[in-house]
C-alpha positions in Angstrom: -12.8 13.8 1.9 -11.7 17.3 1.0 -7.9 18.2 0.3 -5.7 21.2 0.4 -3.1 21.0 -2.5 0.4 22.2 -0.7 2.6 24.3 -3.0 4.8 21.5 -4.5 1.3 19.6 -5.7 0.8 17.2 -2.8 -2.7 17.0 -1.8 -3.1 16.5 2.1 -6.8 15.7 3.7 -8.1 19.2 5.7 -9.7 17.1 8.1 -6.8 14.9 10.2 -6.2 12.9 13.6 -3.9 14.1 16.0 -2.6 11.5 18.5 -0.7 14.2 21.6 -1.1 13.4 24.6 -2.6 10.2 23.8 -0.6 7.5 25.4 1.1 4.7 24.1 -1.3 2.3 26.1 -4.4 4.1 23.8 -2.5 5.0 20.7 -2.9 1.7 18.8 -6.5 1.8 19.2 -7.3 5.4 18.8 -5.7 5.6 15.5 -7.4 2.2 14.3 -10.9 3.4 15.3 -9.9 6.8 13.4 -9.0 5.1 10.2 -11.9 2.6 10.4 -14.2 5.9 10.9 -12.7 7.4 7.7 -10.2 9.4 8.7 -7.2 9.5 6.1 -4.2 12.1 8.0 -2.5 10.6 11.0 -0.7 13.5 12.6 2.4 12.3 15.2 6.0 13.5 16.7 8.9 12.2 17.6 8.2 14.0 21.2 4.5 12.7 21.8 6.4 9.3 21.6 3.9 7.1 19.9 5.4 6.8 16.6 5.5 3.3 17.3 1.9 2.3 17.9 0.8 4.8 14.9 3.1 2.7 12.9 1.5 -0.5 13.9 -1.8 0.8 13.5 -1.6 1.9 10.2 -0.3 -1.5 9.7 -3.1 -3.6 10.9 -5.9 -1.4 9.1 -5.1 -3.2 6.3 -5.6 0.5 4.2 -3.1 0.4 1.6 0.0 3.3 2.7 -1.0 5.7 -0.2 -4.1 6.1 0.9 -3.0 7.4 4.1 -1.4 11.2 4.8 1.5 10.6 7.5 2.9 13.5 9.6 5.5 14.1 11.6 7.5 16.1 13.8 11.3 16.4 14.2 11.8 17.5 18.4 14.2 20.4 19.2 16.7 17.9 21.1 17.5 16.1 17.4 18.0 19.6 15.4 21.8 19.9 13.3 22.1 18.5 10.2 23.0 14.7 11.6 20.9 14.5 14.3 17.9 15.6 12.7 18.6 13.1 9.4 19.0 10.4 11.6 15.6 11.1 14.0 14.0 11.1 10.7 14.8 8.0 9.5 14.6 6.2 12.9 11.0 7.6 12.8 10.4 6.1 9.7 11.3 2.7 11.3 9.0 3.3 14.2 6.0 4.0 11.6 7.0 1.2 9.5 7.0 3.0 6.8 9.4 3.8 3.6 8.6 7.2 3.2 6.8 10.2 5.0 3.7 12.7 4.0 4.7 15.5 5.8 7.7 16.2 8.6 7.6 19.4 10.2 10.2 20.7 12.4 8.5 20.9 15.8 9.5 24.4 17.5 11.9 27.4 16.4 14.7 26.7 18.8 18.5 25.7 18.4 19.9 24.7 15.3 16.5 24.6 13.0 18.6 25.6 9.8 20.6 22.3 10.3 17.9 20.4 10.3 15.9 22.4 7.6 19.3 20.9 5.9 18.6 17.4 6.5 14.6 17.6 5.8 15.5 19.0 2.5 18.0 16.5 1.5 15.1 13.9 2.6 13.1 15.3 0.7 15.1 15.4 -2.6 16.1 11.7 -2.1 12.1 10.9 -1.7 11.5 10.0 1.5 9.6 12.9 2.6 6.4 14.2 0.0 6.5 17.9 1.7 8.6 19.4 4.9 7.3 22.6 6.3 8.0 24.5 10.4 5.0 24.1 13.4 4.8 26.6 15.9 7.1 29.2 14.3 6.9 32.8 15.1 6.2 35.3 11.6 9.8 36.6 11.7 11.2 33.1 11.6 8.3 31.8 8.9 9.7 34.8 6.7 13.4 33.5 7.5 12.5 30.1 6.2 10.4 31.2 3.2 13.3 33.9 2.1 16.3 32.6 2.7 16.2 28.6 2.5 17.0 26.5 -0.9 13.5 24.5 -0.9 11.0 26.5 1.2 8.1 24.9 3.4 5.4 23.4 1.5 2.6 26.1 2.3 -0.3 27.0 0.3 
């Protein structure tokens, strides 16, 4: 497997799976048969809403956690400070997991800052590895990379 080093050292696989769209019904399975074919990133969101078969899955491959890149995505409608804390750690129950490879904030709508907030206080305390933005547009990448306290974890 080949890695990209993000810029606070954490080494994330290039190649990933990515389980939208595929429904809770599938996920389970999809995401076993990905792991048992090799693959080592496991990309999710809270708004795909299959955190909880992910979780389970990674659970039942009997790989050990570290050996596995987890991603996530904070949705819009849990952005502020509190809101977006707490989404992260109830996602964190749903993957079964005590800490987090990656969480990205999902889209660059309402109160993103707030929850840039909470991402980086999760990631001071050690439950995220690296936080970074998906789907931003350039002026608001730049916004985040100037003007924030712990920028996004690019390379």
């Amino acid at each position: 497997m080949e890695y990209i080093t993000l810029s606070n050292g954490v080494k994330m696989p290039i190649l990933g799976y990515g389980v939208y769209q595929v429904t809770k019904d599938e996920c389970k399975e999809c995401v076993l048969n990905a792991l048992k074919a090799g693959y080592r990133s496991i990309d999710t969101a809270q708004s795909y809403f299959n955190e909880e078969e992910v979780g389970e899955a990674i659970k039942e491959s009997g790989i050990p956690r570290e050996e596995i890149f987890l991603t996530t995505k904070v949705w819009i409608e849990h952005y502020g400070y509190e809101n977006a804390k707490a989404s992260v750690l109830e996602s964190m129950k749903k993957l079964q997991t005590e800490y987090l490879d990656l969480v990205l904030l999902h889209q660059p709508f309402g109160d993103a800052y707030g929850a840039w907030r909470a991402l980086e206080e999760l990631y001071e305390a050690g439950k995220i590895r690296a936080i970074g933005i998906s789907n931003f547009y350039v002026d608001r990448m730049v916004e985040f990379v100037n003007f924030n306290r712990i920028k996004p974890m690019i390379t």
